[in-house]
C-alpha positions as CSV (number, residue, x, y, z in Angstrom):
1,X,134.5,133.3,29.8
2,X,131.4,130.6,28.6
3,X,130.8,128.1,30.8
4,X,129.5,124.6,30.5
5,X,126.0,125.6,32.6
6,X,125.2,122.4,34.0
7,X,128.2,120.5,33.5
8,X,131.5,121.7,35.1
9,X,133.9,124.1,33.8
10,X,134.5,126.3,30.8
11,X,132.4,125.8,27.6
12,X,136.1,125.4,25.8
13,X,137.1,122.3,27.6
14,X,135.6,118.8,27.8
15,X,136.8,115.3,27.4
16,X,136.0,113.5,23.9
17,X,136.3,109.5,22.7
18,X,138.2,109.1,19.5
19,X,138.2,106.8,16.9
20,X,140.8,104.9,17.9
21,X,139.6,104.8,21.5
22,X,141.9,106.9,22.7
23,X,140.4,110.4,25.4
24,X,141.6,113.9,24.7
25,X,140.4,116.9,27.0
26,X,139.8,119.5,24.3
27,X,141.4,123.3,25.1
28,X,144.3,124.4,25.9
29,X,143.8,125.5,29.9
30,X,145.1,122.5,31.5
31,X,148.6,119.9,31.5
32,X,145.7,117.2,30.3
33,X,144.3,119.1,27.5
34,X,145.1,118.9,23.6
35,X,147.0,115.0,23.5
36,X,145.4,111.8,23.2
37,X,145.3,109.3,26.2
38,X,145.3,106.2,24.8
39,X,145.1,104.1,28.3
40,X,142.1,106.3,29.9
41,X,139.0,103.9,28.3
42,X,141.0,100.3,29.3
43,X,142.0,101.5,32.8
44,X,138.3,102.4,33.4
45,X,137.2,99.4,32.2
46,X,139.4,97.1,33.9
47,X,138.6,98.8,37.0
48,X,135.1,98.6,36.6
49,X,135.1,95.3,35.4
50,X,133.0,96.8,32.3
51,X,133.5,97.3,28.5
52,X,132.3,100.6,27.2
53,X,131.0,101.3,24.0
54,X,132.1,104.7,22.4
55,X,128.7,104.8,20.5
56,X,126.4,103.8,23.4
57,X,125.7,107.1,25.1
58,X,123.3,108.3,27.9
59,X,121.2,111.1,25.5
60,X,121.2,114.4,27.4
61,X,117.5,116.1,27.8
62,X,117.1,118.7,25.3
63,X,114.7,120.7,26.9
64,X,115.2,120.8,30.9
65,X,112.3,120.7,32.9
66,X,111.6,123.7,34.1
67,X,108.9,124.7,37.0
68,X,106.3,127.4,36.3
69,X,107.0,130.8,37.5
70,X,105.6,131.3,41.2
71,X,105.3,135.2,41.1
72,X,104.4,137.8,43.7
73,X,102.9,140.2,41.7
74,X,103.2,143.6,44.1
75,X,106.8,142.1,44.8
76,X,107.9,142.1,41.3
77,X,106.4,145.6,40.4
78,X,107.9,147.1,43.1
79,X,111.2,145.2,42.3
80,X,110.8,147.0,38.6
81,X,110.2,150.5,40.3
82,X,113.7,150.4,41.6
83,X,116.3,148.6,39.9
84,X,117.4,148.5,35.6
85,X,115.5,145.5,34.1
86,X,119.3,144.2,33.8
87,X,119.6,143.2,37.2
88,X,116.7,140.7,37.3
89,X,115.7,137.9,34.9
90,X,113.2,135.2,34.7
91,X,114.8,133.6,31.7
92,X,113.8,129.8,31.8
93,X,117.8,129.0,31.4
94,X,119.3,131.3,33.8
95,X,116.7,130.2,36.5
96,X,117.8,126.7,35.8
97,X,121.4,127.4,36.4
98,X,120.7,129.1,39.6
99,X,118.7,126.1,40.8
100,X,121.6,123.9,41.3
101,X,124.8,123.2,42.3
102,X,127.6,120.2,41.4
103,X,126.0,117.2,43.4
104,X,127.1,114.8,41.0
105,X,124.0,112.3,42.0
106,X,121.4,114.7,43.5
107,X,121.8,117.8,40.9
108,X,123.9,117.4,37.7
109,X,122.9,114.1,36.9
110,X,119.3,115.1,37.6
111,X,119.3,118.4,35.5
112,X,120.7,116.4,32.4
113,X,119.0,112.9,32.3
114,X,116.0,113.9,34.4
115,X,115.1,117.0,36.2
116,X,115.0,118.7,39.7
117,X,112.7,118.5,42.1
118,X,112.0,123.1,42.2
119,X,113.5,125.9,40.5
120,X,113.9,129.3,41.3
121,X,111.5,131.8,40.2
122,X,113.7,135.2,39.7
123,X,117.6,135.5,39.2
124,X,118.3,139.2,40.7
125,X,122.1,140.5,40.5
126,X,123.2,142.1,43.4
127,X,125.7,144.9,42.4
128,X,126.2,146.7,45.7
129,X,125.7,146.8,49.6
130,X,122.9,149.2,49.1
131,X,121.6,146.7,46.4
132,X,121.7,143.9,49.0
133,X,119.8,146.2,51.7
134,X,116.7,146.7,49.4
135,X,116.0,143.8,47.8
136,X,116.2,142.2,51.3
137,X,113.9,144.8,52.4
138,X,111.5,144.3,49.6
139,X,111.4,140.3,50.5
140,X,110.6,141.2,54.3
141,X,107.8,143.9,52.7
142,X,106.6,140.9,50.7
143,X,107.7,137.9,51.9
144,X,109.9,136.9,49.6
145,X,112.3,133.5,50.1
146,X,115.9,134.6,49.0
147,X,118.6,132.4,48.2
148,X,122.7,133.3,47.9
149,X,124.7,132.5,45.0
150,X,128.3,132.6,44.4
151,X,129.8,129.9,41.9
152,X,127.4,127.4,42.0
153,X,130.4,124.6,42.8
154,X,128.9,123.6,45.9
155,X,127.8,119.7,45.9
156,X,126.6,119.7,49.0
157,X,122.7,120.0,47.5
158,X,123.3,123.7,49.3
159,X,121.2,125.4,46.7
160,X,118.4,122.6,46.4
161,X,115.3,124.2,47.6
162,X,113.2,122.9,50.6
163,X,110.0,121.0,48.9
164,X,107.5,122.5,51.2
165,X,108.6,126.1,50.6
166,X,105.7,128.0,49.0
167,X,106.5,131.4,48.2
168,X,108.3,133.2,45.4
169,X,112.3,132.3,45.5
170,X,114.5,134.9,44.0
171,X,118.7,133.9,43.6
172,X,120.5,136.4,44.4
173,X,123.6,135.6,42.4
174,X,126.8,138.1,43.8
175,X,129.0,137.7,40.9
176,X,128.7,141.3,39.7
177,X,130.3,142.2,43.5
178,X,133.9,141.0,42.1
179,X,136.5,143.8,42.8
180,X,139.1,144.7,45.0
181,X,137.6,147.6,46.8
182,X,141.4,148.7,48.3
183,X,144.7,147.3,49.2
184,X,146.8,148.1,52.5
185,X,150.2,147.2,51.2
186,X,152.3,148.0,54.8
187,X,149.4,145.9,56.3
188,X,149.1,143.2,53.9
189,X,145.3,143.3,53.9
190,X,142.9,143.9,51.2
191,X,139.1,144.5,51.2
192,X,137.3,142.3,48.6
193,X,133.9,142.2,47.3
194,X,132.5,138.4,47.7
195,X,131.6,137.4,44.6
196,X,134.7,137.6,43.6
197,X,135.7,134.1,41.6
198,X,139.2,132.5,43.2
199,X,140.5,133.1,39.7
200,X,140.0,136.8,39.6
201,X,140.8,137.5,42.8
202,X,144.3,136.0,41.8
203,X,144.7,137.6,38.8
204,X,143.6,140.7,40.2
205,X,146.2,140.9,43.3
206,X,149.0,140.0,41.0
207,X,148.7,143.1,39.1
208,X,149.6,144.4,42.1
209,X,152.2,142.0,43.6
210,X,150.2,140.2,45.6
211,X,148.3,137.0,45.8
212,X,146.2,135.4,48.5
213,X,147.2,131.8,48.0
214,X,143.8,129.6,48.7
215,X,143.7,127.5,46.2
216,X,140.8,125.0,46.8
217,X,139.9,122.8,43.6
218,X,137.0,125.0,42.5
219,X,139.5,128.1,42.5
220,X,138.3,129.1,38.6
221,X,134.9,129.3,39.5
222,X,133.8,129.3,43.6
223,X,133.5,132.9,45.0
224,X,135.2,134.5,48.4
225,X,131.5,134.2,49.5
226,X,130.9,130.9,49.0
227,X,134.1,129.7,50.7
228,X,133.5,132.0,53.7
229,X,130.2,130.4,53.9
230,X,131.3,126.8,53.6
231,X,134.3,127.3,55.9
232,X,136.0,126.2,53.1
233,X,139.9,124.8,52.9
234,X,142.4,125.5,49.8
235,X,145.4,122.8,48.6
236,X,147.9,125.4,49.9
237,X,146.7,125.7,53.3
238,X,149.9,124.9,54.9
239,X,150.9,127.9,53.6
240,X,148.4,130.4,53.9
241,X,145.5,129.0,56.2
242,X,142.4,127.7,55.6
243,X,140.0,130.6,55.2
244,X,139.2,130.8,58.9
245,X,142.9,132.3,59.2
246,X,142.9,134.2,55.6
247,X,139.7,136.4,56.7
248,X,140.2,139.4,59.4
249,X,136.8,141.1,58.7
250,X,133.5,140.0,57.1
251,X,130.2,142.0,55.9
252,X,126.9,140.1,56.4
253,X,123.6,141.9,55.5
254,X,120.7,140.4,57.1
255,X,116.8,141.3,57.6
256,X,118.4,142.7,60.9
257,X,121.3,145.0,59.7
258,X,124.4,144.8,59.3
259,X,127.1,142.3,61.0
260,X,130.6,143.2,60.9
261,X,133.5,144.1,62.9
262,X,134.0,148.4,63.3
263,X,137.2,147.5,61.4
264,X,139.6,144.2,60.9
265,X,141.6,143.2,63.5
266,X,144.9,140.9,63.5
267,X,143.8,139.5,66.7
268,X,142.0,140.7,69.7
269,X,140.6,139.3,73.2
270,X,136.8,140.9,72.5
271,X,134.4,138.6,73.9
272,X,132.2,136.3,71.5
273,X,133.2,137.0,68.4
274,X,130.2,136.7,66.3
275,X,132.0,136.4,63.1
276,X,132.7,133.2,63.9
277,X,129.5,131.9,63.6
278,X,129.3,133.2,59.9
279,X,131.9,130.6,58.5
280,X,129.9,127.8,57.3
281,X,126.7,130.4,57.9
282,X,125.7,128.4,54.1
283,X,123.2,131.1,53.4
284,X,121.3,130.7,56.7
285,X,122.0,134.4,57.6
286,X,121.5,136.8,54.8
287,X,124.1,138.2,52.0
288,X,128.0,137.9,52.4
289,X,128.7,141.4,50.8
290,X,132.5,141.6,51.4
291,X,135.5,140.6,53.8
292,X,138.7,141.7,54.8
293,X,141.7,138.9,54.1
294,X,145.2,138.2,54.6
295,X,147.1,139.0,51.6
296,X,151.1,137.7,50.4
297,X,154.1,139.4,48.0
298,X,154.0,137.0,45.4
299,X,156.7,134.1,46.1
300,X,160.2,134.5,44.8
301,X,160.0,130.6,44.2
302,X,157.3,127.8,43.0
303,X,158.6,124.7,42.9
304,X,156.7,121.1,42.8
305,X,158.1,117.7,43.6
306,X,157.0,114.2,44.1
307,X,157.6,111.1,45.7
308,X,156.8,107.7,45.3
309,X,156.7,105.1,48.3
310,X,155.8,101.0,48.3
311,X,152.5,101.1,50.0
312,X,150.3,103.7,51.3
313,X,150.9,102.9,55.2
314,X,154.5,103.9,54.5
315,X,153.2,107.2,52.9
316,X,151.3,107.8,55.8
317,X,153.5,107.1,58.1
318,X,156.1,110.0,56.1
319,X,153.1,112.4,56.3
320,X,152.5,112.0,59.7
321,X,156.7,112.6,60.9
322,X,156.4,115.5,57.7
323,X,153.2,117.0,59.6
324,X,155.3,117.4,62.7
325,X,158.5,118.8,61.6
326,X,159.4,122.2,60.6
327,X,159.4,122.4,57.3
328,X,155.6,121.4,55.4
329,X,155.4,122.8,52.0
330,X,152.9,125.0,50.7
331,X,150.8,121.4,50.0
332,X,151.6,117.7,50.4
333,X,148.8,115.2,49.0
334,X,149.2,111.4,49.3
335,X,147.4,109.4,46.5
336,X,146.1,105.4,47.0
337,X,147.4,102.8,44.7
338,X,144.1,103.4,42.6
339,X,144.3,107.3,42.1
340,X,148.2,106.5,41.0
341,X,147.7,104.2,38.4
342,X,144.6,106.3,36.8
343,X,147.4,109.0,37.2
344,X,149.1,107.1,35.0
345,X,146.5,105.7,32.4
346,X,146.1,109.3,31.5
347,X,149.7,109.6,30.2
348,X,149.9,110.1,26.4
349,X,151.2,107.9,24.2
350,X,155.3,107.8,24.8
351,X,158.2,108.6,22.1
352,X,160.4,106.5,21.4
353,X,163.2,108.1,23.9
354,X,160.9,108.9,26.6
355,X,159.1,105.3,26.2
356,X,163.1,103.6,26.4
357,X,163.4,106.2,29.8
358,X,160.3,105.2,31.0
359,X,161.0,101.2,30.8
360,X,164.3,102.5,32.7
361,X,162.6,104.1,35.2
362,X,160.1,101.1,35.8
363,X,163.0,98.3,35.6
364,X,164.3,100.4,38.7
365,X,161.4,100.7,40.7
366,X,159.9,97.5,40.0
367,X,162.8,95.0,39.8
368,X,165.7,96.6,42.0
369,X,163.7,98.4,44.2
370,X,160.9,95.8,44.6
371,X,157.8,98.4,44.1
372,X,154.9,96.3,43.9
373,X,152.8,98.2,40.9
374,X,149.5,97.4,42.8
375,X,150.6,98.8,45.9
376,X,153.4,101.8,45.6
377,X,151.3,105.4,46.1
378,X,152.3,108.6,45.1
379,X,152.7,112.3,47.1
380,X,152.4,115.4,45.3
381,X,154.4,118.4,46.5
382,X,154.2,122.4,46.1
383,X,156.7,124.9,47.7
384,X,156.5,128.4,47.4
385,X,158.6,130.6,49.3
386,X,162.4,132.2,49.3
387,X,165.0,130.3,47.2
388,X,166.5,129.7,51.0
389,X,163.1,128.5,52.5
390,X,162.9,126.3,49.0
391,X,166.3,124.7,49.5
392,X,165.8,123.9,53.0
393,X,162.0,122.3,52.8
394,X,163.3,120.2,49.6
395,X,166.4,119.4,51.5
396,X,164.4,117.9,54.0
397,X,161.2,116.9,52.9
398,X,163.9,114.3,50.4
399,X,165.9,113.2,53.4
400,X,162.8,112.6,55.4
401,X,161.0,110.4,52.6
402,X,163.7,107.8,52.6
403,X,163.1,106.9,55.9
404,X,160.0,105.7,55.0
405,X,161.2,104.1,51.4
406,X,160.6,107.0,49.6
407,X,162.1,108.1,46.3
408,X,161.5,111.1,44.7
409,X,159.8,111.3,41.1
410,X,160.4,114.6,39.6
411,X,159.1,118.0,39.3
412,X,157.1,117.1,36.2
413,X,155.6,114.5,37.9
414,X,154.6,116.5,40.9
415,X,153.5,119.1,39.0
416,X,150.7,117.1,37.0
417,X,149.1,114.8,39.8
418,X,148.6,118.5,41.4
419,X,147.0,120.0,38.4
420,X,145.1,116.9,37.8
421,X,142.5,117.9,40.4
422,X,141.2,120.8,38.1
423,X,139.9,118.1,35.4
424,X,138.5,115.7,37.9
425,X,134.8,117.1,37.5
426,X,135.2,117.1,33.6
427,X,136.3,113.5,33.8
428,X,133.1,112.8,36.1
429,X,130.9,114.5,33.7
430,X,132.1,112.7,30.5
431,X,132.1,109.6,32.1
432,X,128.5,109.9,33.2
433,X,127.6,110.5,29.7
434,X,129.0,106.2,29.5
435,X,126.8,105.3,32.0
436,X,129.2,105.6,35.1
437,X,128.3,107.3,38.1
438,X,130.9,109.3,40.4
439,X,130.8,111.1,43.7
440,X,133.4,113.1,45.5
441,X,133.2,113.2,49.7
442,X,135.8,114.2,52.6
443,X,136.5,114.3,56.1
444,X,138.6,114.8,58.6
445,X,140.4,112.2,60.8
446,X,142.5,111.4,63.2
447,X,146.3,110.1,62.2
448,X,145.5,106.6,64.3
449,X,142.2,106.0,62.6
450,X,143.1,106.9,58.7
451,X,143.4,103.3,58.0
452,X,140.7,102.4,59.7
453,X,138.0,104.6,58.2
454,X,139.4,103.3,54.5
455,X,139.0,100.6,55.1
456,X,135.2,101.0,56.3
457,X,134.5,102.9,53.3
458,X,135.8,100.2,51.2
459,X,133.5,97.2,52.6
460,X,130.8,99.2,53.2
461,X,130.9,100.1,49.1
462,X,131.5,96.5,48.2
463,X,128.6,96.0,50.3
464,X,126.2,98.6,48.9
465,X,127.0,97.8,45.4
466,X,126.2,94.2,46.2
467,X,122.7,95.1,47.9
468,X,121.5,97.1,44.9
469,X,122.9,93.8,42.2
470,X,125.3,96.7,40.2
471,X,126.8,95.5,37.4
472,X,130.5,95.5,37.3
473,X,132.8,96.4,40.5
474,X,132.6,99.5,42.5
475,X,135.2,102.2,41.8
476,X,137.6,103.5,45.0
477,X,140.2,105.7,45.4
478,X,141.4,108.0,48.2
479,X,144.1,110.9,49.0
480,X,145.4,112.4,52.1
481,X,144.8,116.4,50.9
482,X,145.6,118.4,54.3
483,X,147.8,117.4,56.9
484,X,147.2,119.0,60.6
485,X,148.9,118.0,63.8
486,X,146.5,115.5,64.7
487,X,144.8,114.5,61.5
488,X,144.4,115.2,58.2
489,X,141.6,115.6,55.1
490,X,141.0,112.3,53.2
491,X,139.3,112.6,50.3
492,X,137.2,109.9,48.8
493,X,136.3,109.2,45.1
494,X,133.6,106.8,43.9
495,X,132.0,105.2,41.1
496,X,130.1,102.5,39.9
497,X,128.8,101.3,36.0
498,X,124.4,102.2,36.2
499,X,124.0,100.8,32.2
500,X,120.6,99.1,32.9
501,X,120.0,100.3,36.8
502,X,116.6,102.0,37.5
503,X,117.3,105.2,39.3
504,X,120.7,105.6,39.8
505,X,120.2,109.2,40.9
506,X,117.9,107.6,43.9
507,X,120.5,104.6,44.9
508,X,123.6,106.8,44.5
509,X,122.8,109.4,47.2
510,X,121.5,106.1,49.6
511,X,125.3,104.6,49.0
512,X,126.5,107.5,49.7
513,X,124.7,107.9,53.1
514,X,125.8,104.8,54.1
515,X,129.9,105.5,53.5
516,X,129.0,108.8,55.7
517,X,127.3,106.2,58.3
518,X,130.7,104.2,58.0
519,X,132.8,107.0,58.3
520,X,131.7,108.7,61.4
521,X,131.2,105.5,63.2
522,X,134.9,105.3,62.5
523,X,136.0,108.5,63.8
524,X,135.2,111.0,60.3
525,X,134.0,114.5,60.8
526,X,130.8,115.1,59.1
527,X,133.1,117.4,56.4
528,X,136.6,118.9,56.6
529,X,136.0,120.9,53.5
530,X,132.3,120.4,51.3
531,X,129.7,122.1,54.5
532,X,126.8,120.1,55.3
533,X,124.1,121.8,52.7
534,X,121.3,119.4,52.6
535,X,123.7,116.3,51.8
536,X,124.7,116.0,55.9
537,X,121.9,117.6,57.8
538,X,120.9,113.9,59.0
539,X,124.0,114.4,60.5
540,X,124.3,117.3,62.6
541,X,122.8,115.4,66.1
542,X,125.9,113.4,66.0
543,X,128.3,116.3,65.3
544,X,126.9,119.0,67.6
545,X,124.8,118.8,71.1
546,X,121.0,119.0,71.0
547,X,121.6,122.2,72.8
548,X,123.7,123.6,70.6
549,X,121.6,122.9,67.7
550,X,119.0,125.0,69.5
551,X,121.3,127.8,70.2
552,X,121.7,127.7,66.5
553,X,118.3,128.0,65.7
554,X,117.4,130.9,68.3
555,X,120.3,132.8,66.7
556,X,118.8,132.0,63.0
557,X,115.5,133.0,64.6
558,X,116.1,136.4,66.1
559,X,118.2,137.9,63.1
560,X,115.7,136.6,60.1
561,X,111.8,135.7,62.4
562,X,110.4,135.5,58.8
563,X,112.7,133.1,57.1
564,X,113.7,135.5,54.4
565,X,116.9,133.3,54.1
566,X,114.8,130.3,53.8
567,X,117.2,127.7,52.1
568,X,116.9,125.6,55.2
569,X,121.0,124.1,55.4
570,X,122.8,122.8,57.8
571,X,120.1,122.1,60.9
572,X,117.2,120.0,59.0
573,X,114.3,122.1,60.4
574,X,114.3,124.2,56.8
575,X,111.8,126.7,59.3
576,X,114.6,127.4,61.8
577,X,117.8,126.7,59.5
């Protein structure tokens, strides 16, 4: 299926302004798509503090910059000798593609309204194990810089290439590695190529009863590969892991060999277990050819739910009594006050007996209830499972809630905040093309210090947007994604109006250092979910000993002495990682 390229997401879908105002997501793939939302452009506005102009646009660069070729000669003839001129391109657009990832600030926006700082040289498609062995043989014979690619939905500036490297880059893109080499059904394991998209490994399993339930928000397009190689975490974790506990086995090729297990192992007192150190390897290491995984029946029973609750330290305090109980659903997200109401302003127009339900519904939360409208949150609910295991999670999940003031909202409800997250980075993308800026960012944190980090990423925005005179009012909102016993994921959205600012694409990323500043001096991880890429390596020193970071490096430096893997993530020293 076409995809947008640059942008996000299929070449079918993207959000238009109409006439009258009024926003409709064009397609048919998602709950948001093929209605008009005529409170999207006010709600935007009033948050911003802004009035937008439906015939002022940013213009889009025709022609993208593009960097000349950087060719090995002897490399590239050799390259020809062995593989079908299908397998390797140096088309201008391709080579773009491949250059990039979803960094809102630091790629997209650059790639449409300005350009990156390097692009690729060569886009090779790796078909097969003995594919990756030679052309990672032929970039040690010539000294070639190779770089992984799976989907491309990183935005962690994982695929931006170090500035001082000087030798031909080739992208190895995986995608052609996307099947399901076999099943153990007794076992429940399958063996699965890594480029594999989330969305065909899905469709794929269920032909066969199966499915492997992570779900993260880039499901349609992010590869097995890529989320091994992030560490990455998926909406249904609760459920069926984060990938650390979906993986048994995985293949790494490297200038060294080959790094896997003899075969995959449920669990097992061996010593150092080496494939540890290749979640969250980001491309350091070599090619991610395939893994071993956990796989499920497919459940009996999906069922979502939500709730609604007067502020969100009472939501918090549910999720934190919910996290310790025995009966989590498949996912629980809280949402602020901010990420409710735009919840809302993307509501079509009502009928006439939905609107006179809807003032019903409101009378009841707002007058007899006492909801404040610009302080009640929202939680979000999947179950999956038996009808029994169903009954008994909804049972109490419902009884637990009104403890805390809770009331429950509906299936319909629950249903559409969850599937909201998969037009987030369309919404981003239109809105950019109005001269608004947006950035998604996460961590981890510990239940006493959720409030506490908000609130620092609050002020320290207001503070930013102040110190760079930005028009308007900066643009907040947060969600509790993942709950663990002692902390969860929040997940941080922000935005600001950039109509008349020079170089939004340099002050964004600086804002955004500063939150990251704020958070960890407030007790945030440097990711729960995103890696580190390029985006975080400032902070690695206050995430991991000086020591360790050198262990790091020797073990980058003994499996790949020339830098063949040369993206340079996760440590800064691009030589040694």
């Amino acid at each position: 299926m076409e995809t947008w390229g640059h942008k996000w997401g299929f070449a079918d879908t993207q959000f238009i302004i109409n006439d009258d105002r009024s926003v409709t997501l064009t397609g048919d793939r998602y709950n948001l798509s093929g209605y008009k939302m005529p409170y999207f452009i006010s709600h935007i506005e009033e948050q911003l503090g802004i009035e937008i102009n439906p015939h002022e646009q940013q213009p889009e660069i025709t022609k993208k910059f593009i960097y000349p070729l950087n060719i090995n000669k002897s490399f590239c003839q050799q390259l020809e000798n062995i593989f079908p001129s299908n397998q390797y391109t140096f088309d201008e657009q391709e080579r773009l593609f491949h250059s990039h990832g979803q960094s809102a600030f630091k790629e997209v926006y650059k790639v449409l309204y300005s350009k990156l700082d390097r692009t690729v040289d060569m886009v090779f498609y790796c078909q097969s194990e003995l594919d990756a062995q030679k052309i990672i043989n032929l970039a040690i014979e010539h000294n070639i810089c190779l770089v992984p690619f799976g989907g491309g939905t990183n935005v962690s500036c994982a695929l931006k290439l170090p500035e001082d490297e000087k030798r031909m880059v080739v992208s190895v893109d995986m995608r052609r590695m996307n099947k399901i080499e076999w099943i153990d059904r007794d076992n429940l394991r399958a063996c699965v190529q890594a480029g594999i998209t989330g969305q065909q490994l899905e469709e794929q399993l269920r032909k066969d009863g199966f499915i492997c339930g992570h779900e993260p928000d880039s499901l349609e397009f992010s590869t097995l590969g890529g989320w091994i190689s992030t560490n990455a975490s998926g909406m249904k974790k609760n459920r069926y892991g984060n990938i650390e506990q979906i993986v048994e086995n995985i293949t790494l090729i490297t200038p060294k060999g080959t790094i896997e297990q003899i075969q995959p192992i449920t669990r097992a007192s061996m010593g150092m277990q080496i494939q540890n150190i290749l979640f969250g390897s980001e491309g350091n290491l070599g090619l991610i050819t395939k893994a071993v995984i956990k796989i499920h029946p497919i459940p009996q029973v999906k069922k979502y739910g939500s709730l609604v609750f007067p502020n969100f330290e009472l939501g918090v305090g549910f999720l934190y009594s919910l996290a310790h109980s025995g009966f989590v659903p498949a996912s629980i997200r809280l949402v602020d006050n901010n990420q409710f109401r735009f919840g809302q302003a993307l509501k079509p127009q009502p009928t006439n007996i939905k609107g006179w339900i809807d003032k019903l519904k409101k009378f009841y939360l707002l007058k007899m209830r006492g909801f404040n409208p610009y302080q009640m949150v929202a939680a979000t609910i999947v179950m999956e499972g038996s009808a029994q295991e169903i009954a008994y999670q909804q049972t109490n999940i419902y009884a637990l809630a009104k403890k805390f003031q809770g009331l429950a909202s509906g299936a319909e409800n629950g249903q559409r905040g969850y599937m909201l997250t998969y037009a987030i980075a369309y919404m981003r993308d239109f809105l950019a093309s109005f001269f608004i800026l947006g950035e998604s960012f996460e961590t981890s944190v510990s239940w006493s210090q959720i409030h506490q980090v908000c609130h620092a990423v609050d002020q320290t925005l207001k503070e930013q947007h102040e110190k760079f005179n930005l028009p308007g009012k900066p643009y907040l909102s947060y969600r509790i994604s993942q709950i663990y016993h002692t902390g969860v994921c929040l997940y941080f959205m922000f935005g600001f109006y950039s109509k008349g600012v020079e170089s939004p694409e340099i002050i964004s990323p600086q804002i955004e250092h500063y939150i990251r500043v704020a958070i960890m001096e407030n007790g945030g991880s440097i990711s729960h979910h995103h890696g580190v890429g390029k985006s975080r390596q400032e902070f690695i020193k206050n995430t991991l000993s000086s020591d360790s970071i050198e262990l790091i490096k020797e073990i980058k430096q003994a499996n790949d002495p020339q830098n063949i893997f040369g993206i340079g993530n996760f440590c800064a020293d691009a030589k040694t990682i």
